[in-house]
Backbone bond lengths (Angstrom), bond angles and torsions (degrees), N, CA, C in turn:
res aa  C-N    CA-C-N  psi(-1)  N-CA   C-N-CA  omega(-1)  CA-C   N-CA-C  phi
1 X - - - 1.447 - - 1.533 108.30 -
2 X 0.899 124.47 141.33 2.041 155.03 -146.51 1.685 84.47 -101.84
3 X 1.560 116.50 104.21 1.401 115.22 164.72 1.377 112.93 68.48
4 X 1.614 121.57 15.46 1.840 117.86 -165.27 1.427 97.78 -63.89
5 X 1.267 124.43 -48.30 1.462 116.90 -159.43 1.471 109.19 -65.80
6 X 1.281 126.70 -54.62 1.654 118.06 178.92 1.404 117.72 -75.58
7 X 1.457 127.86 -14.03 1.766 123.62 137.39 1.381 116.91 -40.03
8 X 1.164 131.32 -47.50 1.467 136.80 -167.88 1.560 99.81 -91.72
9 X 1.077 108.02 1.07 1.939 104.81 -163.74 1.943 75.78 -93.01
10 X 1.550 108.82 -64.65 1.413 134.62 -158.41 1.094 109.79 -43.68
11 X 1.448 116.25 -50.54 1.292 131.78 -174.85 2.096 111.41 -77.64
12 X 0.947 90.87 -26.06 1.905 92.31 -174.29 1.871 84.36 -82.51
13 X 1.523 120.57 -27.47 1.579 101.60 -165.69 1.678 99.57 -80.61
14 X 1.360 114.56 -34.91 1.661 118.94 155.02 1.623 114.76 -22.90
15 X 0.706 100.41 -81.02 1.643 129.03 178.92 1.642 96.71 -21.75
16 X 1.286 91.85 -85.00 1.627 121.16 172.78 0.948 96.95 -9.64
17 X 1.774 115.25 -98.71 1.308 137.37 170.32 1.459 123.66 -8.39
18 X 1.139 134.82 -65.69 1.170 148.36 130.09 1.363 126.90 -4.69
19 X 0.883 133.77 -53.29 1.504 149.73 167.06 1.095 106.22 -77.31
20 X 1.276 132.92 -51.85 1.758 124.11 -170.58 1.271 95.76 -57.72
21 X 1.943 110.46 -64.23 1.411 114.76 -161.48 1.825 109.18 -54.90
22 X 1.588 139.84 -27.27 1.301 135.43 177.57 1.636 105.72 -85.02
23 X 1.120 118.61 -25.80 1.385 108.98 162.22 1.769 136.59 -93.20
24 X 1.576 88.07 10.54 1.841 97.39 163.56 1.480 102.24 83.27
25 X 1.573 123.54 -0.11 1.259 114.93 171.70 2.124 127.07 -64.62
26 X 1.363 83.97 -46.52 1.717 92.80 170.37 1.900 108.13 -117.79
27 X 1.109 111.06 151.10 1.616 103.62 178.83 1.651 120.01 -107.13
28 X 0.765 162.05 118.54 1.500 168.04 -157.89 1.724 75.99 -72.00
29 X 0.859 91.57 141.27 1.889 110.99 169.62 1.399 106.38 -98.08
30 X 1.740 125.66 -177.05 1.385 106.45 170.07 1.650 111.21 -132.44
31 X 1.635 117.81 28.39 1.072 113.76 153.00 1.465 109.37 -145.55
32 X 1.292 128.84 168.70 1.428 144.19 169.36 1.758 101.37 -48.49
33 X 1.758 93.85 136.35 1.361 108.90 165.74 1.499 112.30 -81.19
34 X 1.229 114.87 4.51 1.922 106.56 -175.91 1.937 96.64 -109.61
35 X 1.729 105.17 -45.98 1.434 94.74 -153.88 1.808 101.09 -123.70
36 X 0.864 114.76 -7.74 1.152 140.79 -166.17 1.672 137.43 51.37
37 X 1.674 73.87 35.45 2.048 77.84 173.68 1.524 120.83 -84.29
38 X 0.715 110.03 178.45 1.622 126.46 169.50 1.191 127.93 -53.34
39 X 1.434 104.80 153.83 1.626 101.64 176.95 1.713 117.27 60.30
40 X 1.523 124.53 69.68 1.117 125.72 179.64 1.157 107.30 -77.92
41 X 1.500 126.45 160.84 1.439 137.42 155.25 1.692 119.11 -119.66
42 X 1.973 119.41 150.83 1.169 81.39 -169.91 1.324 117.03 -104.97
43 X 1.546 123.73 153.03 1.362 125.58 -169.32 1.195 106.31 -93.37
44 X 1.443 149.70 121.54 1.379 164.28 -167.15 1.635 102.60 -90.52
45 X 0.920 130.84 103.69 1.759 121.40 169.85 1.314 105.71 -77.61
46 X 1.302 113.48 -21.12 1.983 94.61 -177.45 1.835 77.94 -160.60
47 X 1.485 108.99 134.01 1.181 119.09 -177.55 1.875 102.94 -105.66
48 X 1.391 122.22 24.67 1.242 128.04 138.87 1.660 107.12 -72.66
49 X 1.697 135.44 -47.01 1.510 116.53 -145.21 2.075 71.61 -120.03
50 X 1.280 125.78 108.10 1.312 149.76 172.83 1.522 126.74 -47.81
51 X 1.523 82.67 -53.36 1.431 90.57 -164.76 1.764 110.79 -107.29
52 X 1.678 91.79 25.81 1.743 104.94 -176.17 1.496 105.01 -99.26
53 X 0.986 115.46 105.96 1.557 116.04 -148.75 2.085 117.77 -110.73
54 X 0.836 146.77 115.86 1.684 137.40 179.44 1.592 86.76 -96.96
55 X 1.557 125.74 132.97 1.145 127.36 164.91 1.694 102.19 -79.52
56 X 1.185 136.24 171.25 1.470 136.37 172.08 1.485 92.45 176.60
57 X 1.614 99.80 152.66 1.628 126.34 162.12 1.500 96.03 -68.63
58 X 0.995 103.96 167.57 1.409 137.73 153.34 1.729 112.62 -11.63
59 X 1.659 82.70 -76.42 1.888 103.08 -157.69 1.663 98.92 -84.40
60 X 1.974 130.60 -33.93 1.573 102.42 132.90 1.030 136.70 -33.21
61 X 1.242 121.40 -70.86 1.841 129.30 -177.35 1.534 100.71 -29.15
62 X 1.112 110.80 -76.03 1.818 131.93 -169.08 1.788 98.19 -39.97
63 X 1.188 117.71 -46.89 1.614 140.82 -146.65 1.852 83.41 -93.41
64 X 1.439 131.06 -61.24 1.091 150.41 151.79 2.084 102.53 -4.73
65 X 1.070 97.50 -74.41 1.158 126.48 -171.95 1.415 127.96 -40.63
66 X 1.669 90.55 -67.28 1.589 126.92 169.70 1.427 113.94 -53.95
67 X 1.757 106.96 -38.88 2.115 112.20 166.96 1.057 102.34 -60.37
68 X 1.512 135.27 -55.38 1.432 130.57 -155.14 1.694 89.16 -76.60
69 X 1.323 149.70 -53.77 1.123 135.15 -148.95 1.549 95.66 -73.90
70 X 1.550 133.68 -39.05 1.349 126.75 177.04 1.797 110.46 -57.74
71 X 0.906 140.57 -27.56 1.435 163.69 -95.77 1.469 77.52 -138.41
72 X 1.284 109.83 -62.35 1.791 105.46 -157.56 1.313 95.26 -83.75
73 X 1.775 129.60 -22.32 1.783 113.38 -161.33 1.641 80.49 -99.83
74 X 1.580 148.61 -33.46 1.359 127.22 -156.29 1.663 78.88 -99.78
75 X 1.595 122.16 131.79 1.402 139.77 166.82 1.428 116.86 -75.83
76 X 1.583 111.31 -20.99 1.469 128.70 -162.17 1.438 108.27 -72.86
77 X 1.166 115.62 -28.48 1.705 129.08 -175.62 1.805 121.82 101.32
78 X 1.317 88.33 5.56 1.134 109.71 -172.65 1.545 114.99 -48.55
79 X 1.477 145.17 87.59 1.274 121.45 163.14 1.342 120.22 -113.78
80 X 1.492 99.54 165.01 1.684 107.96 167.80 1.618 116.43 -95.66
81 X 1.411 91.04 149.47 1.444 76.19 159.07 1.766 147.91 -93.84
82 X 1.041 136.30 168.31 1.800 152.20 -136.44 1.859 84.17 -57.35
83 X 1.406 107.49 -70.97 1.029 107.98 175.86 1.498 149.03 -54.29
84 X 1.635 107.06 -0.81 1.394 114.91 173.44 1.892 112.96 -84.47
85 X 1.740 99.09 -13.60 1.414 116.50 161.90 1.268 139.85 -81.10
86 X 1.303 98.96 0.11 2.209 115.25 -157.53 1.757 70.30 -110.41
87 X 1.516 97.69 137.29 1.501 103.26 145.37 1.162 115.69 -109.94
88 X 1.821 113.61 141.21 1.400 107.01 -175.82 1.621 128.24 -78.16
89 X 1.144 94.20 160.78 2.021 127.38 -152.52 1.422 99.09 -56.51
């Protein structure tokens, strides 16, 4: 299976997430840690540590994403930053 182990990592940190936040352990905030809109989602940096959480919108998350996927193909260390990925509003 194509990526099975960090699907099953992703999905148990889902889970997680889920449960802390209905049992009052972690709180959903109510705007983005990058831009500060509404409606955060949570971004997992390593779906070994669960409940380590980046809140972000949407178009962070997505933008979020796109660093780590450059991150893993450039070896050099090379990153950009969040905002060279957001197109503006």
């Amino acid at each position: 299976m194509r990526g099975g182990k960090k699907k099953i990592n992703k999905y148990k940190s889902r889970i997680i997430t889920l449960k802390a936040i209905r049992d009052g352990l972690i709180t959903r905030p109510n705007s983005c840690e990058m831009c500060s809109s509404t409606k955060p989602e949570a971004h997992h940096i390593d779906y070994n540590k669960p409940l380590e959480i980046k809140w972000l919108c949407k178009k962070c998350h997505t933008a979020e994403h796109k660093i780590v996927g450059f991150q893993e193909m450039d070896r050099g260390g090379k990153t950009l930053p969040v905002t060279a990925y957001i197109e503006p509003n």
